[in-house]
Residue, then its C-alpha position, 0 to 999 in steps of 0.5 A: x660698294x667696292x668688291x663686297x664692301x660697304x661703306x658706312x659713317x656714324x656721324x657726330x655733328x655740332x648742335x644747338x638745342x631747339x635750333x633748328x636752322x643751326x642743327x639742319x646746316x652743321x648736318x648738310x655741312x657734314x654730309x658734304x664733306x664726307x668722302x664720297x666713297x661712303x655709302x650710308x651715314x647715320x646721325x644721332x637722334x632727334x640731331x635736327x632739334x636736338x635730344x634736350x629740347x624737354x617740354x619744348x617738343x610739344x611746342x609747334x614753334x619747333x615742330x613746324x620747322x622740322x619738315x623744312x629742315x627734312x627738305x633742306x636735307x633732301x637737297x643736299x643729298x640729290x645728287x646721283x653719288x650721295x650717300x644715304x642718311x639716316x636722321x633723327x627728327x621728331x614727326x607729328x602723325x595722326x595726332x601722336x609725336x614720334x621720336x624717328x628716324x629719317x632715311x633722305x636720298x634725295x627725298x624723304x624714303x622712310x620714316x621708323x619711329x622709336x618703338x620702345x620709350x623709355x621712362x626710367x632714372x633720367x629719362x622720362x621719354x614717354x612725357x612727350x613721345x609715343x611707341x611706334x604704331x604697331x602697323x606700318x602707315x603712312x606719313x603725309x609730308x607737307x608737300x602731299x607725298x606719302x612716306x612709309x611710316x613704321x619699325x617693320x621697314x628695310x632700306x636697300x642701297x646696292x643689294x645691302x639692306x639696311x634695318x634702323x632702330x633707337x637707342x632704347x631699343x637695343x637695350x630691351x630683350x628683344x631688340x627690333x635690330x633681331x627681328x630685322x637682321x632675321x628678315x635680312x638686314x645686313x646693317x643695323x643703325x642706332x640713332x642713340x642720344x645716351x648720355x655718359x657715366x662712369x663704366x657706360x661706355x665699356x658697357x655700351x661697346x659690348x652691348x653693340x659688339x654683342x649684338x653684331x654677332x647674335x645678328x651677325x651683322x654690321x652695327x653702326x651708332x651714332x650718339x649725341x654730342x657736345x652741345x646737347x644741354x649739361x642741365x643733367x646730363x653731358x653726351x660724349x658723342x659716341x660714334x661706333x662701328x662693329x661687325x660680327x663681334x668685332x669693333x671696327x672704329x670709334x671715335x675720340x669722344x668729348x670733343x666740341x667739333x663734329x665727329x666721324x667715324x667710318x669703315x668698310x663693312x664685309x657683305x660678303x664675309x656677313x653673307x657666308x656667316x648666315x650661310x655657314x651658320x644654319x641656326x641663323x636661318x633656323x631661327x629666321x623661318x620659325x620668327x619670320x617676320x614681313x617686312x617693307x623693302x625700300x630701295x633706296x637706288x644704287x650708288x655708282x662703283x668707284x671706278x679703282x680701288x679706293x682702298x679698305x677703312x678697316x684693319x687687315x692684320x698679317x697675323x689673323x690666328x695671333x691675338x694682339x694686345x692686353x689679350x693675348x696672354x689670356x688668348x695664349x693661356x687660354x690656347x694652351x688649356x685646350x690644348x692640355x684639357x684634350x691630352x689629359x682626357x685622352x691619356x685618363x681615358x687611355x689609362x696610360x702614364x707614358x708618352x712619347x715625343x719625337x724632340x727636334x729642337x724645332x718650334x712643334x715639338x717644342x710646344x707639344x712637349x710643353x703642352x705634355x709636360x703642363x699635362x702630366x703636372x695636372x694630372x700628378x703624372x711624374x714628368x719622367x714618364x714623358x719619353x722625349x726621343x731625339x733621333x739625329x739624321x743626315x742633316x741634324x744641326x749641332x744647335x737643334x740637338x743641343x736645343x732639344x736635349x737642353x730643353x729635356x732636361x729643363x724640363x726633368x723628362x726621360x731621354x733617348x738619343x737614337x741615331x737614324x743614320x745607320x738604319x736609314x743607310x741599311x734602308x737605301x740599300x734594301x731598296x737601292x738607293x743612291x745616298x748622294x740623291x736627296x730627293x723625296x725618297x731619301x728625306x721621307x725615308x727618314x721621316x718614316x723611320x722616326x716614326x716606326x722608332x717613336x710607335x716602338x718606343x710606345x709599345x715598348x713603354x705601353x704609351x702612345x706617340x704624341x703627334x707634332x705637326x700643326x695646323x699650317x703643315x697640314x693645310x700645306x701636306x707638309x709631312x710625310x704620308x704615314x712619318x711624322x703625319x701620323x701619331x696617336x694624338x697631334x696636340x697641335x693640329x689645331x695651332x697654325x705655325x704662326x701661333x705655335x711661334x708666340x705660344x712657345x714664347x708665352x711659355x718664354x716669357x711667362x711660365x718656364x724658368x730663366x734656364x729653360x727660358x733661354x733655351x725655348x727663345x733660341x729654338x724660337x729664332x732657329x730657322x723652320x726645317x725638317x733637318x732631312x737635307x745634310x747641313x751647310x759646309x758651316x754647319x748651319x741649317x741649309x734647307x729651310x722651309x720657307x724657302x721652299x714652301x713660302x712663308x708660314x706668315x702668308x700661308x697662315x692668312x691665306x689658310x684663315x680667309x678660305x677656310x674662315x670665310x670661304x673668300x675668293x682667290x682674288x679677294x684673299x689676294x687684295x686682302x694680302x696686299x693691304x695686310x703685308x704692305x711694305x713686306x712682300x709685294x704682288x708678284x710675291x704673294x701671287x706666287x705664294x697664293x698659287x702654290x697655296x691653293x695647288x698644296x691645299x688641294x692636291x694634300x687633302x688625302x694626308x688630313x683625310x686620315x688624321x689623328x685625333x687632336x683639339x680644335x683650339x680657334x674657329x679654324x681646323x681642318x679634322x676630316x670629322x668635323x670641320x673641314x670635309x672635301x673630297x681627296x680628288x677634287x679639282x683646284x682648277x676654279x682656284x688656280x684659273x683665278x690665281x692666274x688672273x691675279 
């Protein structure tokens, strides 16, 4: 195990059925070739005979080559670096055939019968095997060494502890996987020999992915494969690892060689899941269930870094492939359900929204309009207010008064310029000084415009900001930080970024379409520094906060999963590989963690406002901390880095 992560293997190895010599050499074969990173590895059920063997498992011929095939494994795996390896082979014990699962490390550790047989459509297990003994015994091996023989049993490799169950046991009500994850596995294995059919594997994936996060737990199965008889039945070979809901690998089935399929599973992310999750441990007290600990040894830490066998997405709040419309879809009704109660509640048929021309307003002013067409509101009652200032470039004001009309909202067009100039004075400022007092200045001053305009209107302001500005406190104190209802303060940037070319691609028509795909590549500002001498935009946020990209994951992983500083920072430098090296996501993880704390005081007081995914940061629920504490434990380990 390498920084929290441990790795595991479900393999798929050749077989013949009844070959005992043929089965027991093509698993040691695969177990000597496995990377030697690789903590557990798990093979299919009854592999060492083969699952097909029928009335033949009755027969001592077969039975009486099994313990010295177990041997034989016991010795490919003695040396101090193997792995641990869970088999399957059918056992003899106090006159009944059990259908087991082996762990070998050097030697026979455990032994955990099938506990629920079944005998149903194609498979009439119960002719030759009985259910696991409702006690845990001990199984005599021909040597005359005793080995624990029973389901309540958990293996432990380097603290991981590890619960076994067999095919059919995960299909019944209550699978033994629930009861061990309950006693504090970490791991479940599946030794499966399931054969295919049309709409089973689909099936098979969600009843494993499922599992991992009723459990949340890692899941690893392995299946029966090519080989096994065709009599009735053909076996794929599945071999699959999920964790916590989520598939990490499969294998490429139907095919006729051995097959592997390993990742890296998160301990840790799995530990503060429990952790976080009390219900977990609720639900672990009122079922508490004893179980025999075996520890299986320590296997030694790679002395460098060997890598990580999972994928890191850059972008852990954007959904990816044939699901992201219905994710984006489904974002946006969330985000449309909460601001169609709040204004039914409110009574009221006017909102106004501060237009920008920027990604924010962009999406909460299409959020509105989709609010107010719900609710057979007329779109005119949506007040879009576009407020130039000092440093208000000609492409976001044509965007924003473009995309107001697009959408058939009411306009104003309020200058801040000549107000703001009478605010420096009042308070004897020098205009030529853009610092902080001059860019918040102005923020605050759009805001006191949008309160009046509600009050005039009898509305209420729609508030901007999103998820990634608050982690970071980028927003003026009582200026665009504050609002009647943010509709976005559950969105990240970087998902802000794709809804609105959601709403591009799929909702809006072509004249609006156009519109929304240019606010999409205008670069993020707050537009409170004057333009460039070309009249382009010359401050930029990125530039000053660092990019929304790397904000955005180091935002996910402290507040997803509570990482450390420096696990978040190997996690970045995997994920943006070939964009942004160590010295640059270094700097940016520190002025992270600097923000993050020093800003709490600004979510402290937020706005009401949907939570949309498992991140958020409302000082009502999700995320409490006190305005004064210390980042000291943070920046310490960013230094180190």
């Amino acid at each position: 195990m390498f920084d929290g992560y441990f790795r595991v293997a479900a393999a798929v190895p050749s077989v013949q059925p009844a070959d005992v010599v043929y089965n027991t050499a093509s698993i040691i074969e695969m177990i000597k070739g496995l990377d030697p990173g690789i903590d557990l590895v798990v093979f299919p059920e009854l592999c060492v005979t083969g699952y097909t063997c029928g009335d033949l498992f009755h027969n001592h011929t077969l039975l009486d080559a099994v313990p010295d095939a177990l041997g034989r494994i016991c010795e490919a795996t003695s040396a101090p670096g193997s792995p641990l390896v869970i088999i399957g082979a059918p056992l003899r014990h106090n006159g009944a055939l059990y259908n087991c699962a082996v762990a070998v490390r050097g030697r026979l550790l455990a032994i955990v019968p099938k506990t629920y047989v079944p005998n149903y459509n194609e498979f009439y297990e119960k002719r030759w095997w009985a259910s696991a003994p409702d006690t845990q015994e001990l199984w005599m091996a021909p040597d005359g060494s005793s080995v624990p023989l029973g389901t309540h049993t958990l293996l432990e490799v380097s603290g991981v502890r590890i619960g076994i169950e067999i095919c059919e046991d995960l299909w019944t009500p209550a699978p033994p996987s629930t009861f061990a994850a309950m006693a504090g596995a970490q791991v479940i294995v599946n030794l499966s020999a399931s054969d295919d059919l049309i709409g089973k594997y689909a099936y098979i994936n969600k009843l494993i992915s499922q599992q991992s996060a009723r459990c949340i737990c890692a899941y690893v199965y392995a299946s029966a494969g090519y080989g096994e008889s065709s009599t009735d039945l053909v076996f794929d070979g599945k071999a699959i690892v999920a964790e916590n809901g989520s598939v990490l690998a499969v294998n490429h089935r139907w095919q006729r060689g051995p097959q592997l399929s390993a990742a890296d599973i998160d301990i840790n992310m799995l530990e503060r899941g429990r952790m976080h999750l009390s219900s977990f441990a609720d639900c672990s007290r009122r079922h508490n269930s004893q179980y025999e600990i075996i520890d299986c040894g320590k296997r030694p830490s790679p002395v460098k870094d060997p890598g990580l066998l999972r994928r890191v997405s850059p972008l852990p709040f954007v959904p990816s492939g044939d699901e992201m419309s219905s994710r984006c879809e489904e974002i946006i009704n969330i985000q449309v359900a909460g601001l169609c109660r709040r204004l039914e509640f409110t009574r009221c048929c006017n909102l106004v929204v501060g237009i920008s021309g920027g990604l924010d307003s962009t999406l909460a002013l299409l959020v509105a309009v989709r609010a107010f067409d719900s609710l057979g509101l007329d779109r005119k009652g949506i007040c879009g207010v576009t407020m130039p200032g000092f440093g208000t470039t000609d492409r976001t004001h044509d965007n924003a008064v473009a995309l107001m009309e697009a959408l058939g909202i009411s306009t104003r067009e309020i200058s801040i310029v000549p107000s703001v100039s009478q605010h420096f004075a009042d308070i004897g400022h020098d205009p030529d000084v853009h610092d902080v007092t001059y860019e918040n200045s102005q923020a605050r001053e759009r805001t006191q415009i949008l309160m009046d305009i509600a009050n005039q209107l009898g509305g209420m302001v729609l508030g901007t900001g999103d998820l990634s500005e608050l982690a970071l406190g980028w927003a003026t104190y009582n200026g665009d930080h504050m609002s009647m209802y943010g509709v976005n303060a559950g969105v990240p940037k970087t998902l802000v970024r794709h809804l609105t070319r959601y709403f591009a691609t799929e909702v809006v028509d072509e004249k609006c379409r156009a519109t929304l795909l240019d606010i999409i590549d205008t670069p993020i500002s707050p537009e409170l520094i004057p333009a460039a001498a070309d009249g382009t935009i010359k401050q930029k946020t990125e530039d000053l906060v660092g990019p929304y990209e790397l904000h955005d994951f180091f935002l996910y992983y402290t507040l997803r999963y509570g990482f450390t500083p420096r696990r978040i920072f190997r996690l970045a430098v995997i994920a943006f590989e070939g964009t942004y090296d160590r010295t640059v996501i270094k700097h940016w993880i520190t002025v992270f963690f600097r923000r993050f704390f020093a800003q709490q005081f600004k979510r402290s007081c937020l706005p009401d406002g949907p939570k949309v995914g498992s991140v958020c940061l409302s000082p009502r629920g999700d995320w409490r901390m006190p305005s004064d504490a210390s980042a000291a434990l943070w920046l310490s380990q960013c230094e180190q880095l």
